[in-house]
C-alpha positions as CSV (number, residue, x, y, z in Angstrom):
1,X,16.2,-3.7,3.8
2,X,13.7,-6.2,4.2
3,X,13.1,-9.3,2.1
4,X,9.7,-10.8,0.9
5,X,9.5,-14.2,-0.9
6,X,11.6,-12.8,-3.7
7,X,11.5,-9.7,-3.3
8,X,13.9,-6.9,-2.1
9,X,12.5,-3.7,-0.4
10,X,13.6,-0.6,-0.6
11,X,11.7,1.9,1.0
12,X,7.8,1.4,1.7
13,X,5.7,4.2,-0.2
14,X,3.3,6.9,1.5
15,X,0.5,4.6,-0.2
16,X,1.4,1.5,1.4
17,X,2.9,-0.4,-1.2
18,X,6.8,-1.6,-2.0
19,X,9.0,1.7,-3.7
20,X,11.8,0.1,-5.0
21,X,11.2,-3.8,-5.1
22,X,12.4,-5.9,-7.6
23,X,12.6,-9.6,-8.6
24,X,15.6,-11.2,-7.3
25,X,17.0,-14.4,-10.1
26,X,19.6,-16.7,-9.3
27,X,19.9,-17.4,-13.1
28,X,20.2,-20.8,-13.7
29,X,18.9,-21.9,-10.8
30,X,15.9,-19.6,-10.8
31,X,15.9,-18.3,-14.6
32,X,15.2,-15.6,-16.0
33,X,12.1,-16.9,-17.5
34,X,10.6,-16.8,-14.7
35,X,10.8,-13.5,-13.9
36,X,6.9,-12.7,-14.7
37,X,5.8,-16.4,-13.2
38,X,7.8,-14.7,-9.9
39,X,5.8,-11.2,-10.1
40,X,2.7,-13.5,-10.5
41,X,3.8,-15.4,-7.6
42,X,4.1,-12.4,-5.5
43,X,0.4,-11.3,-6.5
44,X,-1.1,-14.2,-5.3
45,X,0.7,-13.9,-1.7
46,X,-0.9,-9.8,-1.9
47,X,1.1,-7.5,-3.8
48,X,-0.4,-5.3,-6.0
49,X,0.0,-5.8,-9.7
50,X,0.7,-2.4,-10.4
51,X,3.3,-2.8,-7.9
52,X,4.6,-6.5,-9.4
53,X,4.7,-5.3,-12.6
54,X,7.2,-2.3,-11.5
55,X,9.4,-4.9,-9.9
56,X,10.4,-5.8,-13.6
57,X,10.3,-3.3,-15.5
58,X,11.0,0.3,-14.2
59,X,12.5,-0.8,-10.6
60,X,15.0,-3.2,-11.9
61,X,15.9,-0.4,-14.3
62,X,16.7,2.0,-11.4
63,X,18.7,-0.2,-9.7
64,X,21.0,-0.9,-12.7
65,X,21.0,2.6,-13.4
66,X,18.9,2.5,-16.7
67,X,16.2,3.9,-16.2
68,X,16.7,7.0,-18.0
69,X,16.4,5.0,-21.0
70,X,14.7,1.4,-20.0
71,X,12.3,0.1,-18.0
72,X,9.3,2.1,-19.0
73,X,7.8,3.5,-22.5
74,X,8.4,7.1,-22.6
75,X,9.4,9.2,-25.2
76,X,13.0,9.2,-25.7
77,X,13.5,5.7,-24.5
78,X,14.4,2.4,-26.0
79,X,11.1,0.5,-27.0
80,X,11.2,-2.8,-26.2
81,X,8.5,-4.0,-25.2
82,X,6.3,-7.6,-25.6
83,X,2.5,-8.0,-26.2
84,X,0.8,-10.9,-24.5
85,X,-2.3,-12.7,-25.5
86,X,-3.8,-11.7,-21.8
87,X,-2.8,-10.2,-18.6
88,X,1.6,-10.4,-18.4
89,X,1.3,-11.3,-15.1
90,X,-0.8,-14.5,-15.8
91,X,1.0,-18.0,-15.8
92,X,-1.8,-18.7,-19.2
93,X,-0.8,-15.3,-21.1
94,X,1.7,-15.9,-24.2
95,X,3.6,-14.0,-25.8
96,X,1.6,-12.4,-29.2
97,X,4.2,-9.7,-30.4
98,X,7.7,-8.7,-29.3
99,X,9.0,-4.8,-30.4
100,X,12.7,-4.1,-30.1
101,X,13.4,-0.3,-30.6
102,X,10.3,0.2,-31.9
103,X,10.6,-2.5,-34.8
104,X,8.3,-5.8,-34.5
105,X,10.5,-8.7,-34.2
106,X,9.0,-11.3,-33.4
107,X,4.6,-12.0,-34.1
108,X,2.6,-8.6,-34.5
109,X,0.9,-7.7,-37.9
C-alpha cells in the first residue's frame, strides 16, 4: 500500500493510473465537505480526473462493500447523484440540483 497526499493505493492499473484509490477524511478535522476540494487537490498535484472522480464515488463504494448498489449510475442502483453549475472537481462549481433515489430534492426544475 502506498500513500499519496490523501490518497490510498491499491493496486496500480495496466494504464498507469491509481485502481483502487480513495479519499481518506478524518471527519472533523478534515470534513467531509471536502471530499471534492481533496479530489481537486489531488488533480492539481497530477492525477487524472477521471481517476479523482473514482476515488469518491465508485472506489469508496468498493471498499465499503456497496458498490453493487452505490457509487456509480447504473441501472438497478440507488440514484443519488448532484448536479453542479461546472466541473465537480472545481473549487468554483456549486451545487445546481441534488437527486436522491431518483427524486430531485434539492434545486433542479
Amino acid at each position: 500500500m502506498l500513500a499519496i497526499k490523501g490518497a490510498k493505493v491499491w493496486t496500480m492499473g495496466a494504464e498507469g493510473f491509481l485502481d483502487g484509490a480513495t479519499v481518506l477524511i478524518d471527519h472533523p478535522v478534515v470534513s467531509i465537505r471536502d471530499l471534492r476540494l481533496q479530489a481537486g487537490i489531488a488533480c492539481r498535484h497530477g492525477l487524472n480526473e477521471k481517476t479523482a472522480l473514482q476515488m469518491i464515488t465508485i472506489n469508496a463504494a468498493r471498499i465499503m462493500g456497496l458498490d453493487s448498489r452505490l457509487g456509480s449510475l447504473e441501472p438497478g442502483k440507488d440514484a443519488d447523484f448532484v448536479v453542479f453549475s461546472g466541473h465537480p472537481l472545481e473549487s468554483m462549481s456549486r451545487v445546481e440540483a441534488v437527486y436522491i433515489d431518483g427524486a430531485n430534492v434539492l434545486g433542479g426544475r
